[in-house]
N, C-alpha and C positions, 0 to 999 in steps of 0.2 A: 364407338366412333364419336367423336367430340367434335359436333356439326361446327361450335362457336370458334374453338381453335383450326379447324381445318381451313374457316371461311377468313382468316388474319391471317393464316401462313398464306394460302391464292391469290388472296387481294395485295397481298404486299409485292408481288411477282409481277417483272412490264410482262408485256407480251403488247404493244400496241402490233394493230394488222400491220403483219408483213415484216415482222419481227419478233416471231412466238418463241425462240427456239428456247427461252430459257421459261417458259410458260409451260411449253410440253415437258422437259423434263421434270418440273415441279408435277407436275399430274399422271405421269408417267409413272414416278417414283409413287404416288398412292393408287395409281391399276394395281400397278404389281402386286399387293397387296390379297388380289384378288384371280389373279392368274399371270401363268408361266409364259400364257400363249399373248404375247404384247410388243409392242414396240412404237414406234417413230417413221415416218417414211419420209419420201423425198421433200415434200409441200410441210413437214413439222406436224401434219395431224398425228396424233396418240391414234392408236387401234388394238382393241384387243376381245378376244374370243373367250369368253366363262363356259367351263366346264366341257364335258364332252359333249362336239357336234356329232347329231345322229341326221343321218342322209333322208328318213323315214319323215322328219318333221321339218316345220317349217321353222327359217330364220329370221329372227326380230331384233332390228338396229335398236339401238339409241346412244343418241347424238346431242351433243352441248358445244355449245363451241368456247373456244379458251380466248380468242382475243380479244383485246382492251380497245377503247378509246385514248383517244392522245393527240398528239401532232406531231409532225417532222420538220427538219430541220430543213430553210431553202437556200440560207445564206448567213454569213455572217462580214458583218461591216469592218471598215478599217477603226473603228475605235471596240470593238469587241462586242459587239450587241448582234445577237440572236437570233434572226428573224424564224417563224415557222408558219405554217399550215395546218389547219386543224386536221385529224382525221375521227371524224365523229361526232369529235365533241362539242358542247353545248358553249358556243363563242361568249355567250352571256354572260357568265359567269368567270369568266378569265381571267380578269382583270386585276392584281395586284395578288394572284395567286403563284405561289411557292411552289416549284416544279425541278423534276430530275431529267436530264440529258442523258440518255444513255449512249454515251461515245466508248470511246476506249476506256475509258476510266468514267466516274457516274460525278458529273456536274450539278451541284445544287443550281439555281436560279429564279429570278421574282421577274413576272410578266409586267413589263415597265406599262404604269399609264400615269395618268396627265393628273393631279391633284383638283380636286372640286375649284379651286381659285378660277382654274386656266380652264375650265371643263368645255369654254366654247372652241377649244382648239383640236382639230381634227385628227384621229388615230393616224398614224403609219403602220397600221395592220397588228400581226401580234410577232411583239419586240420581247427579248429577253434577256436582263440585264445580269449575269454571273460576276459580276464585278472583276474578268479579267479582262486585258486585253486582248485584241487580234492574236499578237503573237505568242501569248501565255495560253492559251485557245489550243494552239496547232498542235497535231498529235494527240489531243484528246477530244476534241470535237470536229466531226464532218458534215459536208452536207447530208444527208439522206438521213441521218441517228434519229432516231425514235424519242418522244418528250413525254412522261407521265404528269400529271399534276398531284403535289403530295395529300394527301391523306392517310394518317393513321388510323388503321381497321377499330373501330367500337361497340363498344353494346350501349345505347341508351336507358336502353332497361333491361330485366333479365329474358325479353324475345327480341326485342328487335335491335341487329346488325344495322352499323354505318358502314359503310366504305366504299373506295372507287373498285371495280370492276366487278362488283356484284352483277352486272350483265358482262359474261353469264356465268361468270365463275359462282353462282349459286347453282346455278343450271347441273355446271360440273359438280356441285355439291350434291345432289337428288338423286344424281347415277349412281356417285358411290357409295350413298346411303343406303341405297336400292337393291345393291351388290351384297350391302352389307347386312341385309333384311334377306335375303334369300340365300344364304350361306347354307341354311339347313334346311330347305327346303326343294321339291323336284320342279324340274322345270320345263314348261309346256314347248317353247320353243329351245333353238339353238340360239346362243346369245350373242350378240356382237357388241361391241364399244366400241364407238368415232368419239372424240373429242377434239372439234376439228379449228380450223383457221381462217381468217381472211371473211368472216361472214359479216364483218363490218362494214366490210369494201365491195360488197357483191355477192357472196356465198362462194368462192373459190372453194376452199378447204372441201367443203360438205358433197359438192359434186364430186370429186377427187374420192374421197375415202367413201364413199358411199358405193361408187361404182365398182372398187375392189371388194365390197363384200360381198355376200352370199343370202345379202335382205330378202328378203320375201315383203315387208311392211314395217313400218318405223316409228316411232314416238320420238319427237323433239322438244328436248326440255329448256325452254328460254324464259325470259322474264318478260313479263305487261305493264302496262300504265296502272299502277296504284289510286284511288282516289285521295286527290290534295285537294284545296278548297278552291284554290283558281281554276277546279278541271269540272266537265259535267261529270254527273256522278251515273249515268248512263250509258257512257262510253270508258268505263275506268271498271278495274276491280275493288276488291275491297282487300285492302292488309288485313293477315289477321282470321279472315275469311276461309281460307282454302286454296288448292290447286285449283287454276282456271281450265278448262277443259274446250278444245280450240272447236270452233264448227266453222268452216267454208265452202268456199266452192270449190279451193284449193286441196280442201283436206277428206279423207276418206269417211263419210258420214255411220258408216257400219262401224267400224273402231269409235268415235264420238261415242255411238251407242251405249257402245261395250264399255267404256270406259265409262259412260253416266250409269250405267247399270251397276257395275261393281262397286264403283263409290257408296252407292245407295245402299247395296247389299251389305258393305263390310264398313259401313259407318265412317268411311273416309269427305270430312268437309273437303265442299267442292263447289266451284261459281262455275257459270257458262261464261266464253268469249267468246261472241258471235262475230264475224269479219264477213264483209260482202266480196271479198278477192283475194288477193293473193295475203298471207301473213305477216310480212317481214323476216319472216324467220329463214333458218335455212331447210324446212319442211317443204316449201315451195321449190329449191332444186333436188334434194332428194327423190320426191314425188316424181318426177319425171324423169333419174337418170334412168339408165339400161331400159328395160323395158317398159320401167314405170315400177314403183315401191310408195304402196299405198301406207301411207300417211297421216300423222295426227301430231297436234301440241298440245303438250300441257308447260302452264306457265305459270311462274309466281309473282305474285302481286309485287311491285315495285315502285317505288316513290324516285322523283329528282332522278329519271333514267339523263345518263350521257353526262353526269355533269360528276365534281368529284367525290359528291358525298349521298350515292346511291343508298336504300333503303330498303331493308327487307325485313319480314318476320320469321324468325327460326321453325315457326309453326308450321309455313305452309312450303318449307323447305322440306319438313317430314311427312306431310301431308305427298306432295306429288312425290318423292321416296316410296311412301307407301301402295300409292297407286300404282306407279310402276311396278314392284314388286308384285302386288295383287294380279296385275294384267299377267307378267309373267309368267307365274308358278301354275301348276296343276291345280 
């Protein structure tokens, strides 16, 4: 499996929340890969069941969620301009960047701002100028379409990945790397796959596809704060470093364990992320659907989360790959 090409075919795929459907088939088409027993459900999460379930043992999720950052369309003016809403993303950075409409047909556009001259003159929010008019508009663009901001997927060097939706389609990377480490080996639980939706907007998806499985306890594989120089370097990982390994109050402290123990045992780099509450992640509803499905993250160090030119290292892509697997197998 060719972590670097799999992570350019993901990242180039919208899926902003609340509009996955073409995100799950892109990850759907690499389950199958790995079993027959898969599909799509009402809400767009991927779910699928590895190998044969024995009634005798217990069920172990894991969950990545597939949707992007972006914005939605709220309106569009009578001279043809764009207006949208962020959903997620980092408003910062917006400004004179190059973005895709996903309508009826896929509209280029540049996020209009105001040139340094004029700079004391006040936004009207975020404007997007496709250079058509209103009426050249209609039929391909509506209210509600989904907005990506472009970025072309990179390697800055031979580890580390650029690109937009590395949260957490790297995430989705580590499972099926994971899948793809345990192929010829026996496996201690029965396994499930969620790759779910909407955990941008609230963790929809994760609640939804969690509650039709057959969990017993979960691993959630998402992305963390990277150390960059404007961040403290005590509340960040380190790229480059390893799988971060989640500890809370939210998360099942006996799995933490297990999970620093193995690392240790079978020479897999590994950082601690320590949180005093709830994660962010979709660990935190998991954790408490049906009757309660005890809980854990592991994350990968991540730079420029939410903005279009996220950051990862291929290393620690393999790293929590590996660990999942480790946890898994006999």
């Amino acid at each position: 499996m060719d972590i670097k090409q799999i992570a350019a075919q993901l990242c180039s795929v919208s899926g902003v929340s609340g509009d996955e459907a073409q995100a799950a088939s892109a990850v759907l088409s690499l389950l199958s890969n790995y079993t027959d027993d898969c599909g799509i459900d009402k809400f767009y999460n991927v779910f699928g069941r590895i190998g044969v379930q024995d009634k005798n043992r217990p069920t172990l999720l894991l969950d990545a969620h597939i949707d992007r950052v972006g914005l939605i369309v709220t309106y569009i003016d009578d001279d043809g301009f764009i207006k949208a809403s962020p959903i997620g993303i980092d408003e910062r950075v917006l400004p004179a960047q190059t973005v895709t409409v996903h309508g009826a047909r896929k509209i280029k556009g540049v996020i209009s701002t105001f040139p340094p001259h004029v700079k004391e003159k006040k936004s009207d929010g975020i404007v997007i100028d496709t250079g058509f008019t209103k009426q050249q508009l209609e039929g391909a663009v509506a209210i509600g379409d989904r907005i990506t901001v472009d970025c072309t997927p990179r390697m800055l060097n031979e580890e580390v990945i650029v690109a937009s939706a590395l949260d957490d389609r790297a995430g989705v990377i580590s499972i099926l790397y994971a899948l793809e480490l345990l192929k010829e080996r026996k496996l201690k639980y029965n396994l499930e796959v969620t790759f779910t939706t909407q955990e941008e907007t609230g963790e929809s998806g994760a609640t939804i596809a969690a509650f039709n499985t057959n969990a017993d306890l979960a691993l959630e594989m998402d992305v963390s704060f990277a150390h960059t120089p404007d961040a403290d370097r005590d509340k960040c990982g380190e790229m480059g470093k390893g799988v971060m390994i989640g500890i809370a109050p939210s998360l099942d402290r006996r799995m933490s364990n297990a999970l620093i123990h193995i690392a240790g045992e079978k020479n897999i780099p590994y950082q601690l992320e320590v949180m005093n509450g709830r994660t962010g992640t979709n660990a935190d509803s998991i954790s408490v659907t049906k009757g309660g499905i005890p809980s854990c993250t592991l994350s990968i160090p991540l730079k420029y989360m939410h903005t279009p030119t996220e950051t990862v290292n291929v290393n620690d892509i393999v790293a929590t790959s590996r660990l999942i697997a480790e946890f898994a197998a006999e």
